[in-house]
N, C-alpha and C positions, 0 to 999 in steps of 0.2 A: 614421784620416785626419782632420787639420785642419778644418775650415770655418770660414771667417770670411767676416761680413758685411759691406758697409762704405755710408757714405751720406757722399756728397759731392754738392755743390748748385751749387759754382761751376767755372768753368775754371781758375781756379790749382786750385783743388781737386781738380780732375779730374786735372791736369799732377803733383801731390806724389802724387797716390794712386795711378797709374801707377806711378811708381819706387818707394814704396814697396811694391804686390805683384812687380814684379821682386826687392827685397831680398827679399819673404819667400819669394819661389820659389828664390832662391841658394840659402836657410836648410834649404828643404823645398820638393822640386819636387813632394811631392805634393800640397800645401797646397790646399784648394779653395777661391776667391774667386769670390763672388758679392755681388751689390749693385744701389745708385746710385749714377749718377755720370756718365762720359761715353765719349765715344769712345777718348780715349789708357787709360782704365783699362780699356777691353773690348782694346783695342790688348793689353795688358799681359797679360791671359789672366784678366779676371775677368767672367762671366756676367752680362751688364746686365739686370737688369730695368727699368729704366726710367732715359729719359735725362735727369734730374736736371740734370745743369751744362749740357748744351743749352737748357733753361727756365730758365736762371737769373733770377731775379725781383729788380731793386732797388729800394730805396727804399718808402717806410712806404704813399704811395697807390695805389702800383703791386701791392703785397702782399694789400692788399684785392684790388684787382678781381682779385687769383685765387685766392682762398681755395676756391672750388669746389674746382678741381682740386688742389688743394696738401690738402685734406680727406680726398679720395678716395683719394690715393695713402699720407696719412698710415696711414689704415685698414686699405688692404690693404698695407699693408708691414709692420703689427703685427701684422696677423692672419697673414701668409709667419712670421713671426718666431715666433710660437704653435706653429706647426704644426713647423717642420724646426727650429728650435732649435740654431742654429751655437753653436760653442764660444766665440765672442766675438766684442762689434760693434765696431766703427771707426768714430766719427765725425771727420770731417774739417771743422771750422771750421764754414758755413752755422747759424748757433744758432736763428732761428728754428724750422726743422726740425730741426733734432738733438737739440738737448737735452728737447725734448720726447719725440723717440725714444729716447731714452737713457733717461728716467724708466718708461720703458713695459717696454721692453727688461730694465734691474733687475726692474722686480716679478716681472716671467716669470722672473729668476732665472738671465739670460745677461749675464756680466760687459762691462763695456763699457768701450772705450779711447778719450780724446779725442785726435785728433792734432792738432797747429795750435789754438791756445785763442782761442774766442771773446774778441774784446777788451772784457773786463772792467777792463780800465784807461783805460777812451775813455768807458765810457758803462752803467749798469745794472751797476754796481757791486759788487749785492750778488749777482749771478749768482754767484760766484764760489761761494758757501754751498750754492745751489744744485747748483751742481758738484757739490759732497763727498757731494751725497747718493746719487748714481748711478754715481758714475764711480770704476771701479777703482783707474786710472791715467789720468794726465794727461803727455801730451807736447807739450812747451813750443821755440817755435826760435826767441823773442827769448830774450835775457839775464836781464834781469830781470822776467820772468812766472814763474821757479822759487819765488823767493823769496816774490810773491806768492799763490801757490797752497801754499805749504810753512805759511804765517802761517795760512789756512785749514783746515790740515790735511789737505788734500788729496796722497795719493802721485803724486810728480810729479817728472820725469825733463826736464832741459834737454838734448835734443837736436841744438842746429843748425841752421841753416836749408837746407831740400831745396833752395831753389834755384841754391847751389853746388854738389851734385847735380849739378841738371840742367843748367847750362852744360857740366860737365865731359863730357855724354855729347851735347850737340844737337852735331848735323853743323851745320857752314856752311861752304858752298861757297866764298862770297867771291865771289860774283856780282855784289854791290853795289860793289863799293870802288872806287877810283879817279877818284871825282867828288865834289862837295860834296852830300854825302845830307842831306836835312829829314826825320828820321821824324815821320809824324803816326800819335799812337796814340791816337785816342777810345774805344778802351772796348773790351768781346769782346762787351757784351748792347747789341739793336736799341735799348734806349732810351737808353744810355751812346751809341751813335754820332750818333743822331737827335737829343741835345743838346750835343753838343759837333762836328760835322763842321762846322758854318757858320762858328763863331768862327774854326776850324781852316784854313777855307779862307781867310778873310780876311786873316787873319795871314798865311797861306803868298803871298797875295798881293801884299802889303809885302813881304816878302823877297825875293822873285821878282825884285823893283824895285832891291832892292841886288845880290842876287846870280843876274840871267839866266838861269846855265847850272846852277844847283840842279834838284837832281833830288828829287823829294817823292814818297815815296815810303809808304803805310800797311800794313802786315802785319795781314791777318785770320785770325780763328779757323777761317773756312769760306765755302765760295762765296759762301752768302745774305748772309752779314754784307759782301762781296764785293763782290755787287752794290747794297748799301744806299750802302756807302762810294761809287760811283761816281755812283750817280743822284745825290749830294747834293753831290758835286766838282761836276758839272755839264758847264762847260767849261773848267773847271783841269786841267791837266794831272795829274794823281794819277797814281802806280802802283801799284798791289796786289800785296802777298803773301800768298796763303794757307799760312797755316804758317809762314811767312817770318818772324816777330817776330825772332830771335835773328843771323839775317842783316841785317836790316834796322840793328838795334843795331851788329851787328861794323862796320859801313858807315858808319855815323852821322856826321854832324861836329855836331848838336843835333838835338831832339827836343820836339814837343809834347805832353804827355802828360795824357791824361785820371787822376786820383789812382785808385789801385791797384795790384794787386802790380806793375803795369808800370813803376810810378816805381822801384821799387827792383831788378827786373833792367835798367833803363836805366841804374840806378846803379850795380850790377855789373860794366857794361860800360865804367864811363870815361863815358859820357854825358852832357853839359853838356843842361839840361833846362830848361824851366818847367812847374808843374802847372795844372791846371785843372781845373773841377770843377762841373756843374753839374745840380739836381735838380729837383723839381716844386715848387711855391714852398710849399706843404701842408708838403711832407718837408722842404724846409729849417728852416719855421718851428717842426716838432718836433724836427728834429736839434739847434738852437740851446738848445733848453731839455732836452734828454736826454746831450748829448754836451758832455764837458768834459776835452779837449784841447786844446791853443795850435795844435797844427796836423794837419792831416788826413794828410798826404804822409807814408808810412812810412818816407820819406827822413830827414823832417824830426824824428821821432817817434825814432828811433834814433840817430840825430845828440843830439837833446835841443837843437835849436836848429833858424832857418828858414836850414842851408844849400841849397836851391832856393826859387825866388817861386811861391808858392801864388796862384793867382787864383779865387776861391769866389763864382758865383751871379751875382750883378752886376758885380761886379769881372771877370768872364770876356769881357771884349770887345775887339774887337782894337786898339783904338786905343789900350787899358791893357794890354795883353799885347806890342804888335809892339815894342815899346822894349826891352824886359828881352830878349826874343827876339835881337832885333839885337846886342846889348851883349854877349851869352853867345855867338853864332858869329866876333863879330869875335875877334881876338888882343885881347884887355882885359885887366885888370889884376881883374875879375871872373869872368869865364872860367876864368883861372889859380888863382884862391882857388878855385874849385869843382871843377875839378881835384883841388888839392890835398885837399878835403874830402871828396870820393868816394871816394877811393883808402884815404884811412882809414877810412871807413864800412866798407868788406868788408874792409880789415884786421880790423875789430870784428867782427866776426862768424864767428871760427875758420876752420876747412876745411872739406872734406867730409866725407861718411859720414852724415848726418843720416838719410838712409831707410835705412840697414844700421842706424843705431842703436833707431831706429823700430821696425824686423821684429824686430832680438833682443827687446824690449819687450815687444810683442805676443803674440811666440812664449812666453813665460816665460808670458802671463797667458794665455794658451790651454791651458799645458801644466797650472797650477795649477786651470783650470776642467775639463780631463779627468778630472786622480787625483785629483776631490774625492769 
């Protein structure tokens, strides 16, 4: 029997590693997964040890104050790993924790798969060297991260992106449609919502002022995040979806979006957007001298230009955000260029099958660490 292990730290994370153990249960329904990560991967039939992408921890001062617990569980997830010895690990993205696990992982001598590649072309550069030291295999779902990883020497496999995937399988009802929707999306972690809900609200309430019968509407991860979003609406009218994201999207006529994998299934969806983006002023002043990309939004990073307006840190306030806002739901002659630019963004980015391409990967590097 198979076993693999997998550790994922974030909610996209959670959401790819999901469909990816459904591919490898198509491949082999006996396959046993086990891990971190979150609810949609225990959804999916793999054995949680601990819920990882529910903690998800951002940004560099935040990271401190949990080093405790982030230590404790490093420990005992090396020491699980010592003891039952799966045939291969899966990390998914989180590099803070994984590559460290990965290093740990090799020396015990249990081959290891990266799914989703830390972005070593944004920032720590020379991570990539590192890679090649632990990692079996690398699976890649921008474009041009294969060739990157190929110059390294690292074996590595351009898969796709899961998130075509999973549009092709989320349900949406269509409960939203029929009105002019405002999605606000700050974030899936308490301190992503805790700094972007104010600006969020402000802005939505300039809009309000042009368009009355908008309906604003935020889709959460989970209740708690649920009831954050509300105490901090106040007495804006907000609506909440739990689970809701992908309905929330089909609905859309604009959206505000905190930067993450959300700008780009907003962008999947047709979505006319602005980004926004705001951290503890610590982590911005080391993100500025670590991180060296023109722009944060994965929109805008794949594109290779700013087709949406990025608003970062200061720049994040509404009285600089409710103008671009405006201009993007009216019929403009801006609106329609971003249109046009989104539509070819997922043109670029193939079809589906990324998590079937993924589990054949996996399966091949599990079956070579059995008949060795």
């Amino acid at each position: 029997m198979t076993r693999i292990f997998f550790s994922a730290g974030e909610a996209s994370g959670d959401m790819h590693g999901a469909n990816l153990i459904r591919a490898l249960r198509d491949i082999d329904g006996r396959v046993q997964c086990e891990g971190l990560g979150g609810q949609r991967m225990t959804d999916a039939g793999m054995t949680l040890r601990f819920d990882l992408a529910g903690k998800a921890i951002m940004g560099f001062t935040e990271v401190v104050k949990s080093l405790g617990m982030i230590r404790r569980l490093f420990n005992e997830t090396v020491a699980y790993l010592k003891e039952k010895r799966p045939d291969c690990l899966v990390l998914i993205d989180y590099p803070g924790f994984n590559m460290r696990l990965g290093k740990r992982a090799k020396a015990l001598g249990i081959p290891v798969v990266y799914y989703i590649s830390p972005q070593v072309w944004a920032w720590k550069k020379g991570r990539v060297f590192e890679l090649a030291k632990f990692v079996e295999k690398m699976l890649v779902i921008l474009p041009f991260e294969e060739e990157l990883y190929a110059r390294a020497g690292v074996q590595c496999r351009y898969v796709g992106h899961p998130l075509l995937d999973h549009l092709n399988v989320a349900s949406i009802a269509g409960r939203f449609r029929g009105s002019t929707v405002i999605g606000l999306l700050p974030g899936s972690r308490e301190q992503e919502i805790r700094r972007h809900m104010d600006v969020m609200i402000e802005v939505a309430r300039g809009i309000r002022m042009r368009y009355p019968k908008a309906r604003f509407i935020a889709p959460c991860v989970d209740h708690a995040r649920e009831s954050q979003v509300r105490a901090l609406a106040g007495d804006f009218p907000v609506e909440t979806a739990v689970g809701g994201m992908y309905e929330v999207l089909d609905a859309a006529r604009f959206c505000l979006v905190a930067s993450g994998t959300a700008t780009l299934e907003t962008a999947l969806f047709g979505v006319p957007m602005v980004v926004m983006y705001r951290i503890s002023g610590l982590s911005h002043w080391l993100a500025r001298r670590l991180v060296s990309v023109a722009h944060i939004a994965m929109v805008n990073i794949l594109a290779g230009r700013g087709i949406v307006p990025e608003f970062i840190q200061d720049e994040a306030r509404a009285e600089i955000v409710l103008p671009a806002a405006l201009d993007l739901i009216a019929d403009t002659p801006a609106r329609a260029a971003m249109l046009r630019d989104l539509t070819d963004l997922r043109a670029g980015l193939g079809g589906d099958g990324a998590s079937r391409r993924a589990a054949e990967e996996i399966m091949n590097v599990t079956l070579k660490s059995q008949n060795a």
